[in-house]
Structure formats: structure tokens, C-alpha cells
HTML snippet that shows the backbone in 3Dmol.js (N, CA, C, O; Angstrom):
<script src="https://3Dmol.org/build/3Dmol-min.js"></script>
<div id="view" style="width:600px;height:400px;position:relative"></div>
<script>
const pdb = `
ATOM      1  N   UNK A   1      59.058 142.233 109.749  1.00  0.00           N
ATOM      2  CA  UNK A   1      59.464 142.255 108.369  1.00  0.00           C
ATOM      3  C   UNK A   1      60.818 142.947 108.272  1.00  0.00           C
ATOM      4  O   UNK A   1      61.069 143.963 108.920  1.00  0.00           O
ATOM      5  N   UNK A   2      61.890 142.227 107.243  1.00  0.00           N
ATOM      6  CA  UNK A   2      63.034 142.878 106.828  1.00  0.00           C
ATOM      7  C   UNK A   2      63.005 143.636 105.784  1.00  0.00           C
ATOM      8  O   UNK A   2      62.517 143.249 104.722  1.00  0.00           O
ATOM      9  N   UNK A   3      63.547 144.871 105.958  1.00  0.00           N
ATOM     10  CA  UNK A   3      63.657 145.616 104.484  1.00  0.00           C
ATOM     11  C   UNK A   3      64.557 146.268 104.149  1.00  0.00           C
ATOM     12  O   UNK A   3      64.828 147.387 104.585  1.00  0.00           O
ATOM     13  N   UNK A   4      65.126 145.678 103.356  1.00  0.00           N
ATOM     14  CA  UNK A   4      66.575 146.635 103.016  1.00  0.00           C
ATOM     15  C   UNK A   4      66.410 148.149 102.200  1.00  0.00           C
ATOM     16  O   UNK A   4      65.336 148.098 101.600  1.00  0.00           O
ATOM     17  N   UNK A   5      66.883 149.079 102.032  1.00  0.00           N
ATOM     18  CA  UNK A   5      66.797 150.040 101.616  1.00  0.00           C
ATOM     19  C   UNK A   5      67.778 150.745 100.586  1.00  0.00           C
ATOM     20  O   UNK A   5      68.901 150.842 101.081  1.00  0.00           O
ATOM     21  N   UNK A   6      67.702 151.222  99.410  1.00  0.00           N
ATOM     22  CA  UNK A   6      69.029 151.238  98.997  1.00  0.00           C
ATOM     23  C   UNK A   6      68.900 152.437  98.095  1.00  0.00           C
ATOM     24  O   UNK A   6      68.316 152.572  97.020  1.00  0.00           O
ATOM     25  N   UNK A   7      69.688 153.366  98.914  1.00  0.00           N
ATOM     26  CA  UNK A   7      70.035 154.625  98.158  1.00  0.00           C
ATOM     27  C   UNK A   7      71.346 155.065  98.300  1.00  0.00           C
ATOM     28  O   UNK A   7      72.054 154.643  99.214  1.00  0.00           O
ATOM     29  N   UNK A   8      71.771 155.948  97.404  1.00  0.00           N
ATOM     30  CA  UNK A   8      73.103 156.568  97.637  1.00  0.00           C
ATOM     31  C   UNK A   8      72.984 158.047  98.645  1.00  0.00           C
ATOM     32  O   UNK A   8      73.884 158.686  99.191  1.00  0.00           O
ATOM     33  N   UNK A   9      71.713 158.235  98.628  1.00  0.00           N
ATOM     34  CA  UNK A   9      71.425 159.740  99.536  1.00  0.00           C
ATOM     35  C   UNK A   9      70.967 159.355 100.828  1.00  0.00           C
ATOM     36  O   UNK A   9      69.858 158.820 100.827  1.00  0.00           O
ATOM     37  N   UNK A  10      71.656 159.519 102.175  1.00  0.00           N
ATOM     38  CA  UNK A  10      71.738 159.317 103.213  1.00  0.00           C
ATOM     39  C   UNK A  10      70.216 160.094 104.080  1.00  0.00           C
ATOM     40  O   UNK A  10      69.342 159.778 104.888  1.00  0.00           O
ATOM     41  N   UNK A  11      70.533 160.931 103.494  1.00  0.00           N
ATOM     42  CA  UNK A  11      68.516 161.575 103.908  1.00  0.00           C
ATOM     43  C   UNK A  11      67.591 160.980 103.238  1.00  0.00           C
ATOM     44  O   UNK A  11      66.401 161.122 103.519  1.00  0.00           O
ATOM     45  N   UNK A  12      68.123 160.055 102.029  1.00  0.00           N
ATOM     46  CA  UNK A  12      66.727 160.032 101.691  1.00  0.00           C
ATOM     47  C   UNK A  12      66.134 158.370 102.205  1.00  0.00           C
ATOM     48  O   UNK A  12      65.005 157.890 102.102  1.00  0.00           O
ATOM     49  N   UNK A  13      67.682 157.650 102.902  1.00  0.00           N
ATOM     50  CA  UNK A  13      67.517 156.171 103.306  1.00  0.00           C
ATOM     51  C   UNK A  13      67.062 156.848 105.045  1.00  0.00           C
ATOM     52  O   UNK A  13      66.418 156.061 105.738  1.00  0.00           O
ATOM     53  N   UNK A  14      67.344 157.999 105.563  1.00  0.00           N
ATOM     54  CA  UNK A  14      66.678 158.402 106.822  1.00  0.00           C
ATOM     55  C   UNK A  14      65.202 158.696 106.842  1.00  0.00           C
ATOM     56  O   UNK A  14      64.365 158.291 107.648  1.00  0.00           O
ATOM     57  N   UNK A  15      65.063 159.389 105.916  1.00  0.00           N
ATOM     58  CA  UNK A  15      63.334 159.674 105.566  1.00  0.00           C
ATOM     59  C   UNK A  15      62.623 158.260 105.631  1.00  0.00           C
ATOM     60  O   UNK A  15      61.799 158.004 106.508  1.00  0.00           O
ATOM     61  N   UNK A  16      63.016 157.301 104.584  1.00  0.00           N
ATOM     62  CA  UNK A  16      62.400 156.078 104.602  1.00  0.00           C
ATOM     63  C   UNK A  16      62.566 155.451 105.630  1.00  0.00           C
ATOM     64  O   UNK A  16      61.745 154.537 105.558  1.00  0.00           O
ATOM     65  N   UNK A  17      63.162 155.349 106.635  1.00  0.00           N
ATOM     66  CA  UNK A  17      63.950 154.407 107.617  1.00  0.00           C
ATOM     67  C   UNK A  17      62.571 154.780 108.743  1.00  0.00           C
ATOM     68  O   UNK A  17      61.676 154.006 109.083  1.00  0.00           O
ATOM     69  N   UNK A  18      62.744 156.037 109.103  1.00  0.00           N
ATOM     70  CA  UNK A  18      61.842 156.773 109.661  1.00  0.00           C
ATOM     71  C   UNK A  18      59.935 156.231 109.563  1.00  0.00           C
ATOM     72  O   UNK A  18      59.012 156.187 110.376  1.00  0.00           O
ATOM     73  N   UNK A  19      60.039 156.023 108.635  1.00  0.00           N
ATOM     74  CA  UNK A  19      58.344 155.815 107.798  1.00  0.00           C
ATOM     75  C   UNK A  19      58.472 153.889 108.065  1.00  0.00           C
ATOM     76  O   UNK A  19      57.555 153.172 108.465  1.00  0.00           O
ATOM     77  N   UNK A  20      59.494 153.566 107.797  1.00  0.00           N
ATOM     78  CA  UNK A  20      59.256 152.118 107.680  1.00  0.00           C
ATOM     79  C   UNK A  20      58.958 151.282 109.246  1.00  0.00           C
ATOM     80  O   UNK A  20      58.225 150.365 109.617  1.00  0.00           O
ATOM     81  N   UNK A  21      60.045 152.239 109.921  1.00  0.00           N
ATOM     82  CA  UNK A  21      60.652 151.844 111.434  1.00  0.00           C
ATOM     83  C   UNK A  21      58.929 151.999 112.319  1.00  0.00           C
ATOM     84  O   UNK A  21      58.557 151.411 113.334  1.00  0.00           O
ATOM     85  N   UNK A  22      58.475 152.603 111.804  1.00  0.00           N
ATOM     86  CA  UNK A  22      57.062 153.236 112.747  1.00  0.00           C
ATOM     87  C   UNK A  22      55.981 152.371 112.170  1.00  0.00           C
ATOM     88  O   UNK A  22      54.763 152.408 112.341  1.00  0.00           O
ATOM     89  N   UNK A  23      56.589 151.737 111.585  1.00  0.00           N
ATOM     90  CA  UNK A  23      55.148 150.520 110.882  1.00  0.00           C
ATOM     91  C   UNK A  23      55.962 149.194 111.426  1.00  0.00           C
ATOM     92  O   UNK A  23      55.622 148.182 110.813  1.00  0.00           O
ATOM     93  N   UNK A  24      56.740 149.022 112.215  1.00  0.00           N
ATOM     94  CA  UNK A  24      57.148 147.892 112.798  1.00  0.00           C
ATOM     95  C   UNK A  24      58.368 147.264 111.938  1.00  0.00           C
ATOM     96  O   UNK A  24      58.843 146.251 112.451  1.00  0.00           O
ATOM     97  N   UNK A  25      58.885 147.626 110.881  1.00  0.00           N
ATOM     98  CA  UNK A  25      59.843 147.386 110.339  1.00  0.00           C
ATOM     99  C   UNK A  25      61.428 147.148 110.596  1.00  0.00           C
ATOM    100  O   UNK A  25      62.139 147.993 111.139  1.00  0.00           O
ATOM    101  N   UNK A  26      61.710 146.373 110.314  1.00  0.00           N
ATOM    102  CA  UNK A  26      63.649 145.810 110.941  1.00  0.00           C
ATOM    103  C   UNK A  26      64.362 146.139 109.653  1.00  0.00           C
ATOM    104  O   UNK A  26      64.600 145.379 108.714  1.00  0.00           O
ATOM    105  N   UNK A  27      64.701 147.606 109.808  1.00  0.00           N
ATOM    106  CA  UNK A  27      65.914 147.925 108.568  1.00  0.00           C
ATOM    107  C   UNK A  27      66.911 147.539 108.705  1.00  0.00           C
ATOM    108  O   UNK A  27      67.305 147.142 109.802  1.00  0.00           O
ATOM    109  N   UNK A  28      67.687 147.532 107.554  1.00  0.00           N
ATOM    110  CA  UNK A  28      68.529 147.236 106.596  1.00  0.00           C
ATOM    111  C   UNK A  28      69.041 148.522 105.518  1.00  0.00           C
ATOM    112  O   UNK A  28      68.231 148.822 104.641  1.00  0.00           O
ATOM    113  N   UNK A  29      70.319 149.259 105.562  1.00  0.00           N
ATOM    114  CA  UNK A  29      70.391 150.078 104.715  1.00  0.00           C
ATOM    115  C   UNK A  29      71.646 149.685 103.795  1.00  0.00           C
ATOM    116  O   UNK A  29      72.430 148.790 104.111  1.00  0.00           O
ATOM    117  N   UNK A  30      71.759 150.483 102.571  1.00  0.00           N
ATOM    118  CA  UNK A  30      72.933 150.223 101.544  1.00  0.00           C
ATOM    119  C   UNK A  30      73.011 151.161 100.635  1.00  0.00           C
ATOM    120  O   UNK A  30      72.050 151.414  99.910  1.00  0.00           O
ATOM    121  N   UNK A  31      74.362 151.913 100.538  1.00  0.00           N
ATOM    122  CA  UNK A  31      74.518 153.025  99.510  1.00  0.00           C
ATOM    123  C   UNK A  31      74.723 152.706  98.400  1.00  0.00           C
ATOM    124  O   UNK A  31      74.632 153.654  97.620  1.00  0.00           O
ATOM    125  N   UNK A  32      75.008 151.611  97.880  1.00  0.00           N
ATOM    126  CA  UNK A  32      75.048 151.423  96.492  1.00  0.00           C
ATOM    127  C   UNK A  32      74.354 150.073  96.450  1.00  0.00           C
ATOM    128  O   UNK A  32      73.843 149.543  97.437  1.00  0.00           O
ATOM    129  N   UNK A  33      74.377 149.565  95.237  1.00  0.00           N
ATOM    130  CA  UNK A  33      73.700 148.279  94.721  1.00  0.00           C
ATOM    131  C   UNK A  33      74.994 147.142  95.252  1.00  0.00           C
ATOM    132  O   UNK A  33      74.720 146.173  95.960  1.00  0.00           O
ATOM    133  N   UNK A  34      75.998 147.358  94.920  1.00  0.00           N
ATOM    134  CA  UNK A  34      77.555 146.284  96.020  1.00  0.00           C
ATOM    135  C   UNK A  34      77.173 146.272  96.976  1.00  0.00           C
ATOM    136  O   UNK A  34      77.207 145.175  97.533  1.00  0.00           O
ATOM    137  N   UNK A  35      76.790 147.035  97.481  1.00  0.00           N
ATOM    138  CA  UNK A  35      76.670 147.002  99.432  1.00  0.00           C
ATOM    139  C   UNK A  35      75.324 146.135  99.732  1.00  0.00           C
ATOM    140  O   UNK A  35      75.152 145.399 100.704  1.00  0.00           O
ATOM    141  N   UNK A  36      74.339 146.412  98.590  1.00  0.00           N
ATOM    142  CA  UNK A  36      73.430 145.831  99.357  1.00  0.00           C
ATOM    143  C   UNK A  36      73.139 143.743  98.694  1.00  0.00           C
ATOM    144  O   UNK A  36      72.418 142.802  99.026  1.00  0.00           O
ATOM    145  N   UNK A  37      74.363 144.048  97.526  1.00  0.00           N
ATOM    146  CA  UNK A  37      74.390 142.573  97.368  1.00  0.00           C
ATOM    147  C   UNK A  37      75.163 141.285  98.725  1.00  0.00           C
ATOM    148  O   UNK A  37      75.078 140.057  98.683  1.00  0.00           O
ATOM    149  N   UNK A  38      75.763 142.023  99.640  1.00  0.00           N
ATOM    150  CA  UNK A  38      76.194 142.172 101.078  1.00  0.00           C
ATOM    151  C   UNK A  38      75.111 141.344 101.830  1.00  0.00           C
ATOM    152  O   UNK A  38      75.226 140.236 102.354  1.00  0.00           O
ATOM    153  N   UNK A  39      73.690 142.424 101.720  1.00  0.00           N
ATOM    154  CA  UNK A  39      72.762 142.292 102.561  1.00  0.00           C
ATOM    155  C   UNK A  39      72.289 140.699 102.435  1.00  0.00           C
ATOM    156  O   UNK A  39      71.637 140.347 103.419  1.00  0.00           O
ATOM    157  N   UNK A  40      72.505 139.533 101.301  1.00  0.00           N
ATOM    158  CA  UNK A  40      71.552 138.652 101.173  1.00  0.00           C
ATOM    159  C   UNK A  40      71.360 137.711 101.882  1.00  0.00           C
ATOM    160  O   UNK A  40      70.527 136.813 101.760  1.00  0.00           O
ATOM    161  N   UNK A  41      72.485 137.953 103.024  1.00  0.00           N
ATOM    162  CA  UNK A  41      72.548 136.793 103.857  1.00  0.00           C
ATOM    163  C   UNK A  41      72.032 137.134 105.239  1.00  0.00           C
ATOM    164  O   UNK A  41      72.379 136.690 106.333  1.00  0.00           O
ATOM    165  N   UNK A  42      70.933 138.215 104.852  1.00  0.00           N
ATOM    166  CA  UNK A  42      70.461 138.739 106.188  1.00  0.00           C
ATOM    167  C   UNK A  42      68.893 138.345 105.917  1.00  0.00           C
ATOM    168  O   UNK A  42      68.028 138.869 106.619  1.00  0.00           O
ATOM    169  N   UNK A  43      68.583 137.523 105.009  1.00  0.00           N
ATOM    170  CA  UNK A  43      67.200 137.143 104.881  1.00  0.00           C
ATOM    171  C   UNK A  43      65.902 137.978 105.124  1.00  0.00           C
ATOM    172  O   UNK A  43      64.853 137.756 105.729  1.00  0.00           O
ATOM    173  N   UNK A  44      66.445 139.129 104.338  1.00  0.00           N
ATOM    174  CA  UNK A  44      65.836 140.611 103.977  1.00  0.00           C
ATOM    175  C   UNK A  44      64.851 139.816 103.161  1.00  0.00           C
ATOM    176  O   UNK A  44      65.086 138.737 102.618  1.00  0.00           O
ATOM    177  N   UNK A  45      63.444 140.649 103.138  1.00  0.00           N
ATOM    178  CA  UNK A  45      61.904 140.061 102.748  1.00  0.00           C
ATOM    179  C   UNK A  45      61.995 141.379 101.494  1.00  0.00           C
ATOM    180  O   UNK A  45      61.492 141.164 100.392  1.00  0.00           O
ATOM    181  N   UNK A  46      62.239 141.858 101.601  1.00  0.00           N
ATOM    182  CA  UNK A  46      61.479 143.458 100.414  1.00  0.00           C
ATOM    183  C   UNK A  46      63.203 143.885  99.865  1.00  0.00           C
ATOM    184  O   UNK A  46      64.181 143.620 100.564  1.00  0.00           O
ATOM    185  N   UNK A  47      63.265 144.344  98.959  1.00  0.00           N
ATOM    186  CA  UNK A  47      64.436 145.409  98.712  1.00  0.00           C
ATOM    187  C   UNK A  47      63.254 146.625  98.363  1.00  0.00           C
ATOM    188  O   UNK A  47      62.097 146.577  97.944  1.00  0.00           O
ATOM    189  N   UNK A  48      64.305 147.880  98.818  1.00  0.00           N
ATOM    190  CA  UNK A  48      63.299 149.007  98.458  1.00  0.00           C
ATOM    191  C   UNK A  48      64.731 149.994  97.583  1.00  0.00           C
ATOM    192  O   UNK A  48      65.866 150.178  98.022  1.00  0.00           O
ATOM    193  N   UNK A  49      64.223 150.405  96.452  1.00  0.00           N
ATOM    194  CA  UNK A  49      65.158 150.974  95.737  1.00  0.00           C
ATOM    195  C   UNK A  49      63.820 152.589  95.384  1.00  0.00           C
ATOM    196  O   UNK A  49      62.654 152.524  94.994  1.00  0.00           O
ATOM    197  N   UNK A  50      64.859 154.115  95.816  1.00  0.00           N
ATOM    198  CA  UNK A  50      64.417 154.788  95.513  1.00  0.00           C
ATOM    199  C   UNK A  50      65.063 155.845  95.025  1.00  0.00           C
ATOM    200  O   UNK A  50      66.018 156.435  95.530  1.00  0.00           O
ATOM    201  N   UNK A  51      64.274 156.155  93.599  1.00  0.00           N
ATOM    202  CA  UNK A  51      65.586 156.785  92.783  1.00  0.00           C
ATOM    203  C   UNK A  51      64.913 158.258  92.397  1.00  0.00           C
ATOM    204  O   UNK A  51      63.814 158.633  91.989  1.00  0.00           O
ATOM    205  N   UNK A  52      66.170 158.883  92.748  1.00  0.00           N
ATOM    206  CA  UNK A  52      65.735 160.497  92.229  1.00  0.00           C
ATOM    207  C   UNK A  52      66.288 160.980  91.263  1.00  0.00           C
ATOM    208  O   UNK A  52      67.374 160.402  91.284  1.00  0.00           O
ATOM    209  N   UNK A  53      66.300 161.815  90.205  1.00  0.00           N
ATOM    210  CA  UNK A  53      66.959 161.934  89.066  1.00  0.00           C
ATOM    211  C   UNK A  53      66.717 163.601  88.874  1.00  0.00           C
ATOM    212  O   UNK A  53      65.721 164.253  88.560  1.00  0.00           O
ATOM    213  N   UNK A  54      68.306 164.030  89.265  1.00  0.00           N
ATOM    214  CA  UNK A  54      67.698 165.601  89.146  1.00  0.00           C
ATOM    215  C   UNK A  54      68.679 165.996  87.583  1.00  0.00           C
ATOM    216  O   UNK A  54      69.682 165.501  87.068  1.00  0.00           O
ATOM    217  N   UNK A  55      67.740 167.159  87.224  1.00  0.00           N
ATOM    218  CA  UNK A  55      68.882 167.453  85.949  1.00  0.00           C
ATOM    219  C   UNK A  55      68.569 168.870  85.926  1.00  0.00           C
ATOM    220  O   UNK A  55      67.594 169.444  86.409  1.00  0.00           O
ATOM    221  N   UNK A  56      69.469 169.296  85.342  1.00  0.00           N
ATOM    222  CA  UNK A  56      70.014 170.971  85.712  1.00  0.00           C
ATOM    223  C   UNK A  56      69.147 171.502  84.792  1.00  0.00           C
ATOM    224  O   UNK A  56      68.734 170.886  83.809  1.00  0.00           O
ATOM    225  N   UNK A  57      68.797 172.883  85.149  1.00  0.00           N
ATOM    226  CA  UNK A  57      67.286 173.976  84.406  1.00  0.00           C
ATOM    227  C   UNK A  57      68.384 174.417  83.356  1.00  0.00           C
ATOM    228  O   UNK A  57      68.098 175.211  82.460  1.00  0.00           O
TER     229      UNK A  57
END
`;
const viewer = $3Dmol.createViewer("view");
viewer.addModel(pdb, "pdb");
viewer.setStyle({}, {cartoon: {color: "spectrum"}});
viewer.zoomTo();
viewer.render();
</script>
């Protein structure tokens, strides 16, 4: 299976990469949503978008 991955936080596309790669997975990464419109000609099966949203105390 292909899965592209698409975050702007580089640990957090390593964390996943990590988890996906060990379940037999063929990544695909992209820091923004441009980069991974890139990816479509790689006949990627899943997009995985994971979003964190921090806001100041």
C-alpha cells in the first residue's frame, strides 16, 4: 500500500512514517498541500493529513 503523508512538521511526518513503515507501508511524504498535489502521479492509495492546532495559554 501507498500512503502519502502530509504535514508541515517534520517529526510529526517521522512519527507516522515510523508506525506506517512497520505495517508494510510504501511512504510518500509532503510539507504542504502543493507538494503533495506533486504526489498524484505516484498512484498513492490513502492521503493521510494530520493536523495539530496549538494556541497560546
Amino acid at each position: 500500500m501507498k500512503i502519502l503523508i502530509v504535514d508541515d512538521s517534520g517529526v510529526h511526518r517521522k512519527l507516522i512514517r515510523r508506525d506506517l513503515e512497520s505495517e508494510g507501508a510504501e511512504i510518500f511524504e509532503a510539507s504542504s498541500g502543493e507538494e503533495a498535489l506533486t504526489c498524484q502521479g505516484k498512484n498513492v492509495n490513502i492521503f493521510l493529513k494530520s493536523a495539530a492546532m496549538i494556541y497560546p495559554a
